[in-house]
Structure formats: C-alpha cells, structure tokens
N, CA, C and O atoms as a CHARMM CRD file, in Angstrom:
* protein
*
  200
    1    1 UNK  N    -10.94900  -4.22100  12.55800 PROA 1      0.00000
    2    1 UNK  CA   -11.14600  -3.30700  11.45900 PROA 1      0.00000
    3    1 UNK  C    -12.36100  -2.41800  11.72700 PROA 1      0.00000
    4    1 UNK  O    -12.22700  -1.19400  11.75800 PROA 1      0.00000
    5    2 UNK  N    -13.55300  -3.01100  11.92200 PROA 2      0.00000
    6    2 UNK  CA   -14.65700  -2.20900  12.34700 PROA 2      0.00000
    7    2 UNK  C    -14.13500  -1.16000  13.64000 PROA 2      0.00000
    8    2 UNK  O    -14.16600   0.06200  13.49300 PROA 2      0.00000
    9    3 UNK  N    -13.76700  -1.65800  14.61800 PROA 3      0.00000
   10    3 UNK  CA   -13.32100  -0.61500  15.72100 PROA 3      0.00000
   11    3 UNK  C    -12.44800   0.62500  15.20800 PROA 3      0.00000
   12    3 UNK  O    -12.65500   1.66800  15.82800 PROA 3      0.00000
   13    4 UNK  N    -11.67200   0.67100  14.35700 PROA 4      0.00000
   14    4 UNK  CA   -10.48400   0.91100  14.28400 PROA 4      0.00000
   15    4 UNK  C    -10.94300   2.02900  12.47900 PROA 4      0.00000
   16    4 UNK  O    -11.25600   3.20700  12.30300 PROA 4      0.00000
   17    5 UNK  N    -10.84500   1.46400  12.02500 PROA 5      0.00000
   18    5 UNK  CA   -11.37000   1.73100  10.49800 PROA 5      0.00000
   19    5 UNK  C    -12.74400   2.78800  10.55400 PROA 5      0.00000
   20    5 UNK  O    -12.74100   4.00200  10.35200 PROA 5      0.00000
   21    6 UNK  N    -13.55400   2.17200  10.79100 PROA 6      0.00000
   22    6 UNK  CA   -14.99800   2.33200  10.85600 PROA 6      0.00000
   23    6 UNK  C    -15.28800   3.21300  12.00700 PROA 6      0.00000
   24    6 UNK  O    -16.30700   3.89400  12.12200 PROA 6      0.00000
   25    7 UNK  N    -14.40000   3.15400  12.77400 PROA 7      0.00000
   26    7 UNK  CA   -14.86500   3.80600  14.36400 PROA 7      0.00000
   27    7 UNK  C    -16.33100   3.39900  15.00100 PROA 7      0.00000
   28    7 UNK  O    -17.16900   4.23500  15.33900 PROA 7      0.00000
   29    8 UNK  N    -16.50600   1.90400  15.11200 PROA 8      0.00000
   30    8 UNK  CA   -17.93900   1.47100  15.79600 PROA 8      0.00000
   31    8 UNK  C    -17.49000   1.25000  17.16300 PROA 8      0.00000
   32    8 UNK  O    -16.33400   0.98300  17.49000 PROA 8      0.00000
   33    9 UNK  N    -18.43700   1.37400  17.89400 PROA 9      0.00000
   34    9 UNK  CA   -18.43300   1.16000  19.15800 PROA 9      0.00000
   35    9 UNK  C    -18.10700  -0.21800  19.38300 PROA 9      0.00000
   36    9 UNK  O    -17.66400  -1.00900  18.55100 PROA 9      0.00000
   37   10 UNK  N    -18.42500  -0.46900  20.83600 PROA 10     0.00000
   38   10 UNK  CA   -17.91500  -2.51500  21.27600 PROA 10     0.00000
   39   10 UNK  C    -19.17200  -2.40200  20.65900 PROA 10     0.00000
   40   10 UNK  O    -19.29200  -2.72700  19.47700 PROA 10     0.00000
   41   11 UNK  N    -20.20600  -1.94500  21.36800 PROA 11     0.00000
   42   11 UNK  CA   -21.42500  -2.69200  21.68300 PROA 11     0.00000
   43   11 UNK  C    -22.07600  -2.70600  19.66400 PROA 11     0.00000
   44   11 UNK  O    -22.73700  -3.60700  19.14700 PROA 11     0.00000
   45   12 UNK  N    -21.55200  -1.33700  18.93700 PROA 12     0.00000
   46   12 UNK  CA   -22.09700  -1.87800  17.47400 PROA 12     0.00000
   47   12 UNK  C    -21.17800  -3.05700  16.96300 PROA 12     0.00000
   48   12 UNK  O    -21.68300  -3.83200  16.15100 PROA 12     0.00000
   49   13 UNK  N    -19.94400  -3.24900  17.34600 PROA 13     0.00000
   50   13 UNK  CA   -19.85500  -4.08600  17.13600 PROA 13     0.00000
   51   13 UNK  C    -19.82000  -5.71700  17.17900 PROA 13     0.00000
   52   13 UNK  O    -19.40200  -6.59700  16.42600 PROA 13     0.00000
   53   14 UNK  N    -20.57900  -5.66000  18.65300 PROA 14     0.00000
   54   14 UNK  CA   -21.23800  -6.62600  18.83500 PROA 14     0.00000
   55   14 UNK  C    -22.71900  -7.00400  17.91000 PROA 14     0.00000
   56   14 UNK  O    -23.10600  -8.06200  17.41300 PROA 14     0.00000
   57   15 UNK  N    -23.21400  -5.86100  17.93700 PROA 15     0.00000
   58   15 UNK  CA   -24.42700  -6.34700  17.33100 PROA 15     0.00000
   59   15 UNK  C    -24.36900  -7.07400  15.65100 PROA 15     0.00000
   60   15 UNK  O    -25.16600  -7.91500  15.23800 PROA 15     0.00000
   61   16 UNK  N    -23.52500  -6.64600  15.08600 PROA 16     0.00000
   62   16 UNK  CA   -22.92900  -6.68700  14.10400 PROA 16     0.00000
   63   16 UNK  C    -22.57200  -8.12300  13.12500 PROA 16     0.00000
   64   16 UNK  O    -22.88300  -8.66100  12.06200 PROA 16     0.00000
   65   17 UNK  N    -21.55400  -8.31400  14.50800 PROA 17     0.00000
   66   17 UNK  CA   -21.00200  -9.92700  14.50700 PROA 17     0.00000
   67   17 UNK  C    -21.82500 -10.63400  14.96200 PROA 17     0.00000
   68   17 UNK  O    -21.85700 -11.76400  14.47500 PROA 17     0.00000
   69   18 UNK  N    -22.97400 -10.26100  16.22100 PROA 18     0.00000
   70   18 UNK  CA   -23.50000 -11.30300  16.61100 PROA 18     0.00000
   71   18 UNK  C    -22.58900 -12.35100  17.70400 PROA 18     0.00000
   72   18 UNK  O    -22.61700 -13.57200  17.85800 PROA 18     0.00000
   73   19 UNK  N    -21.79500 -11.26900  18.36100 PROA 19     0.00000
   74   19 UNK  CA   -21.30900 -11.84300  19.38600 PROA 19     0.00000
   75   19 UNK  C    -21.29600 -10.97000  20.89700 PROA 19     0.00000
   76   19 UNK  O    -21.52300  -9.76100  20.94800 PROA 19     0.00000
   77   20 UNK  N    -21.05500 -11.63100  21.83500 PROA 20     0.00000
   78   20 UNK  CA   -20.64000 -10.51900  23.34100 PROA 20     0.00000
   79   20 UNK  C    -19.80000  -9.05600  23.11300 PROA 20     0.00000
   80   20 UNK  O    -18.83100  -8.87800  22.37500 PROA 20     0.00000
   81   21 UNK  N    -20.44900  -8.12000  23.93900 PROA 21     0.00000
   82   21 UNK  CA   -19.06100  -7.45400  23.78700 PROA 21     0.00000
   83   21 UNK  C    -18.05900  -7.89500  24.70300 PROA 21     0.00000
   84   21 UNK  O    -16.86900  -7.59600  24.59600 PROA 21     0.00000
   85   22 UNK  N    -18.51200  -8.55800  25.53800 PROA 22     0.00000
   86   22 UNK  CA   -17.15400  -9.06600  26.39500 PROA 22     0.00000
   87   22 UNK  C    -15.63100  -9.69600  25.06800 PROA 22     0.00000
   88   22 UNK  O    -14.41700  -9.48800  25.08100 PROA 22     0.00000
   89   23 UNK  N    -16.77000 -10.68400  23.86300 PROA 23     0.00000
   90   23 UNK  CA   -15.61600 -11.07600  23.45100 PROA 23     0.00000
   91   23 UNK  C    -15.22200 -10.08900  22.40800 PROA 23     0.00000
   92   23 UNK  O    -14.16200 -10.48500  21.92300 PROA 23     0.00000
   93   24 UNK  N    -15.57000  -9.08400  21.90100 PROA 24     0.00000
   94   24 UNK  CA   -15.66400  -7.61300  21.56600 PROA 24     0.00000
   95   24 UNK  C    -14.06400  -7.44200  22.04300 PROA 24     0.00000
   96   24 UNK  O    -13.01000  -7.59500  21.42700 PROA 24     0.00000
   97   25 UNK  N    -14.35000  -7.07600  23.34100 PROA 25     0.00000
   98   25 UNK  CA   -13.22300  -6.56200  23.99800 PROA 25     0.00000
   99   25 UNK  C    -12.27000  -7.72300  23.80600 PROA 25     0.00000
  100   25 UNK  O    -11.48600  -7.51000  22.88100 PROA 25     0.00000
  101   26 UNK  N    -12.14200  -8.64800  24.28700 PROA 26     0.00000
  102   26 UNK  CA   -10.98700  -9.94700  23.94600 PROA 26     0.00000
  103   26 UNK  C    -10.25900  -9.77500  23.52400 PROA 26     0.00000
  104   26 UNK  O     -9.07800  -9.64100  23.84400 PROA 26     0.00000
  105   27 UNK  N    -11.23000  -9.69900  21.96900 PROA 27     0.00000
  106   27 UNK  CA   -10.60300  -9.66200  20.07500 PROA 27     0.00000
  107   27 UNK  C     -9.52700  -8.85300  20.17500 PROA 27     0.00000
  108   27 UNK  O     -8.33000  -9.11100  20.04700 PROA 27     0.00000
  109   28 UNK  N    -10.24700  -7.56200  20.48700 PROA 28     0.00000
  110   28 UNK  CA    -9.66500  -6.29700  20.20800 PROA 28     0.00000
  111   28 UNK  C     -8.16600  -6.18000  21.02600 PROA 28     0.00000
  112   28 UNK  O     -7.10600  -5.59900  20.79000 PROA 28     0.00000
  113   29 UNK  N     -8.54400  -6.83400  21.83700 PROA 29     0.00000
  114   29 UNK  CA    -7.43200  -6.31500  23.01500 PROA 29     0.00000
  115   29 UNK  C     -5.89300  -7.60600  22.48000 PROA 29     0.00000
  116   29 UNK  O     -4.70500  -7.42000  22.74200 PROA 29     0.00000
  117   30 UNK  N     -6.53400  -8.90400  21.65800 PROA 30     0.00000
  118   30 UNK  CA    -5.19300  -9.98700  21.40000 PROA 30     0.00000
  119   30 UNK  C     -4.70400  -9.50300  20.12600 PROA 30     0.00000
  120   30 UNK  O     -3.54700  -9.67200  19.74100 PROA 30     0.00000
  121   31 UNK  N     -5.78300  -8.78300  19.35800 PROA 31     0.00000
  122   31 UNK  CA    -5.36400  -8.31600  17.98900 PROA 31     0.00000
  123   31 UNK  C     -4.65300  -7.44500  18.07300 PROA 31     0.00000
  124   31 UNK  O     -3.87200  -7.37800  17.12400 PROA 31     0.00000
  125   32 UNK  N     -4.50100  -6.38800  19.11400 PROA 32     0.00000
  126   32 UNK  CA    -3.95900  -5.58100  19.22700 PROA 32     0.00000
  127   32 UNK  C     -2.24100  -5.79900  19.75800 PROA 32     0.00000
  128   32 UNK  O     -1.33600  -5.11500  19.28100 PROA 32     0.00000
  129   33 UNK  N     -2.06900  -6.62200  20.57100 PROA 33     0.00000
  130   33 UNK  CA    -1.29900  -7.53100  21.17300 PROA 33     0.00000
  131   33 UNK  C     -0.41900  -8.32400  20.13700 PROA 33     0.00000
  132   33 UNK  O      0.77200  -8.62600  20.22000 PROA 33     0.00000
  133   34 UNK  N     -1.05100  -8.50100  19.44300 PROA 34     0.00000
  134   34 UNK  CA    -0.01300  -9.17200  18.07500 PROA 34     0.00000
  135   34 UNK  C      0.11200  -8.37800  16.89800 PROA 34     0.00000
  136   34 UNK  O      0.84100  -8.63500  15.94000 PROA 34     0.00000
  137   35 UNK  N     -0.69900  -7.32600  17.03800 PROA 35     0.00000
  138   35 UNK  CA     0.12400  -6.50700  15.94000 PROA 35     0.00000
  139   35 UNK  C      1.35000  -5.87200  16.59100 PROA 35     0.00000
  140   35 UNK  O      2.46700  -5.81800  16.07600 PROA 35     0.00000
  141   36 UNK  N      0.81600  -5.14200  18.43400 PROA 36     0.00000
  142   36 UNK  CA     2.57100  -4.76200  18.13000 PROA 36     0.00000
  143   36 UNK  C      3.50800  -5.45000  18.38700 PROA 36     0.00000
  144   36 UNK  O      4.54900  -4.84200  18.63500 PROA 36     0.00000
  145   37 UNK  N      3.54500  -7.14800  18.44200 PROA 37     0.00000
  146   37 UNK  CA     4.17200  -7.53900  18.69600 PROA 37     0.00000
  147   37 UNK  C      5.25600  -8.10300  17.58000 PROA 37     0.00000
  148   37 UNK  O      6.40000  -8.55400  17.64100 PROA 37     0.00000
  149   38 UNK  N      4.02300  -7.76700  16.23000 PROA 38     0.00000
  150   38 UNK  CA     4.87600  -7.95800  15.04200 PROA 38     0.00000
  151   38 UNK  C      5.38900  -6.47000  14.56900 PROA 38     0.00000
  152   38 UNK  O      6.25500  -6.15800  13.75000 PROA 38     0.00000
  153   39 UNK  N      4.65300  -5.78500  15.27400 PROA 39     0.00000
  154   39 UNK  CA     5.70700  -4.52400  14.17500 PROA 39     0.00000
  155   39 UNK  C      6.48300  -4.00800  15.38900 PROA 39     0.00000
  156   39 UNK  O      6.94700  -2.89900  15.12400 PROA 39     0.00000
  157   40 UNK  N      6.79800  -4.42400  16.65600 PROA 40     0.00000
  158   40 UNK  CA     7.84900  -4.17700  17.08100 PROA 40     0.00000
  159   40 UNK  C      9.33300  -4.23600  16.47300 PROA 40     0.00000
  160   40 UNK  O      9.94400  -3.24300  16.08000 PROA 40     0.00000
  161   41 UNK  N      9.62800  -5.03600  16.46100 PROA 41     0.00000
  162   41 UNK  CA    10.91900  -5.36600  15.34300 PROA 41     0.00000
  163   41 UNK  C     11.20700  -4.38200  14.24900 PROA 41     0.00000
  164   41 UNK  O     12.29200  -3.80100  14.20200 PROA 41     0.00000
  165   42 UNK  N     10.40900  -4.21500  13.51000 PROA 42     0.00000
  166   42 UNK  CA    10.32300  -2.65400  12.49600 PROA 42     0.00000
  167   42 UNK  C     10.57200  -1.58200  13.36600 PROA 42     0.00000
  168   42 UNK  O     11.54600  -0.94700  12.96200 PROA 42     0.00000
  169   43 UNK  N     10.15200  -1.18000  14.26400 PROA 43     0.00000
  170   43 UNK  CA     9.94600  -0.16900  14.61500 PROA 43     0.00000
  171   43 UNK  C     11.75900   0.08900  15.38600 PROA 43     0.00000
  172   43 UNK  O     12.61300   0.96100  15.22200 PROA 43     0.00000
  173   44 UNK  N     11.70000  -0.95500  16.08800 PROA 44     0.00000
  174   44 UNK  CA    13.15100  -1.26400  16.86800 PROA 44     0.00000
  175   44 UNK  C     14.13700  -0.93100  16.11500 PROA 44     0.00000
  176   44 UNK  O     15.06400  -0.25500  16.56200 PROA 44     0.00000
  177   45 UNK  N     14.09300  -1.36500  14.82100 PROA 45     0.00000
  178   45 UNK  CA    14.96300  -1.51900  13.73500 PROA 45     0.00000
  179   45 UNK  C     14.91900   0.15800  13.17400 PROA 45     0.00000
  180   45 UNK  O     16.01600   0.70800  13.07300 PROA 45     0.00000
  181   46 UNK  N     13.92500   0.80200  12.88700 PROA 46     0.00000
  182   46 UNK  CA    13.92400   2.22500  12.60900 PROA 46     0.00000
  183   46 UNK  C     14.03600   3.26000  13.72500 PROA 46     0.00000
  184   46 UNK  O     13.83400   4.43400  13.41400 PROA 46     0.00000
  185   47 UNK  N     14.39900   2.89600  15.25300 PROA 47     0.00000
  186   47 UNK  CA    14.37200   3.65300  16.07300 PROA 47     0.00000
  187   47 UNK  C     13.20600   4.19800  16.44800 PROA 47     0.00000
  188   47 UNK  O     13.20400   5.24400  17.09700 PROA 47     0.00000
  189   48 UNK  N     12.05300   3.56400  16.08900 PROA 48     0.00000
  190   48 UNK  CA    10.91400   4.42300  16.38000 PROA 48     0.00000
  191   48 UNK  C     10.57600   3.66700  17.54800 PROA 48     0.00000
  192   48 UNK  O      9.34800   3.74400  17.58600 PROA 48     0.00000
  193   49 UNK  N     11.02500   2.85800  18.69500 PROA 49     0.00000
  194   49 UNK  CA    10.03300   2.06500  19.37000 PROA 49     0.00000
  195   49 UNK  C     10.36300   2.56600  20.94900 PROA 49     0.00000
  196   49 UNK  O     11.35500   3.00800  21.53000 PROA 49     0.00000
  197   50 UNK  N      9.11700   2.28100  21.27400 PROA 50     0.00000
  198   50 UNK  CA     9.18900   3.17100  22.91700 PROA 50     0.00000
  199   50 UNK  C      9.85100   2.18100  23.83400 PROA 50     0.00000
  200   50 UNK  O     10.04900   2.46900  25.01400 PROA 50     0.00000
C-alpha cells in the first residue's frame, strides 16, 4: 500500500516499517504475485488478460 498508494520509495519504506529494503523488495514483489494471481481469473473471464 505504501509503495503503491502513497508512492514511497523501498528505502522510505523501509525506514518506516523498520525493516530491510531487501525484504522491501520481497514483500512487494510476492504481493504482487498473488494479486495477479487472484485477479487473473476475472480478468480471463472478462477478456481482459494478456
């Protein structure tokens, strides 16, 4: 949400949480990974999916 929403950087949002940005990047990258993996199906289903 902060990345995305907010538009913060890794590194503000490291400071933030109080964690790495290595795991910064992680987050971002499995969260991302399971959202489209759930709105694939929608999308499939409306023809919108690449």
């Amino acid at each position: 949400m902060l990345r995305f929403i907010n538009d913060c950087s890794e590194k503000e949002i490291s400071s933030i949480l109080g964690i790495s940005i290595g795991t910064v990047k992680s987050t971002v990258f499995t969260t991302r990974e399971k959202l489209k993996s759930l709105l694939e199906p929608i999308m499939t289903e409306r023809g919108d999916a690449e």
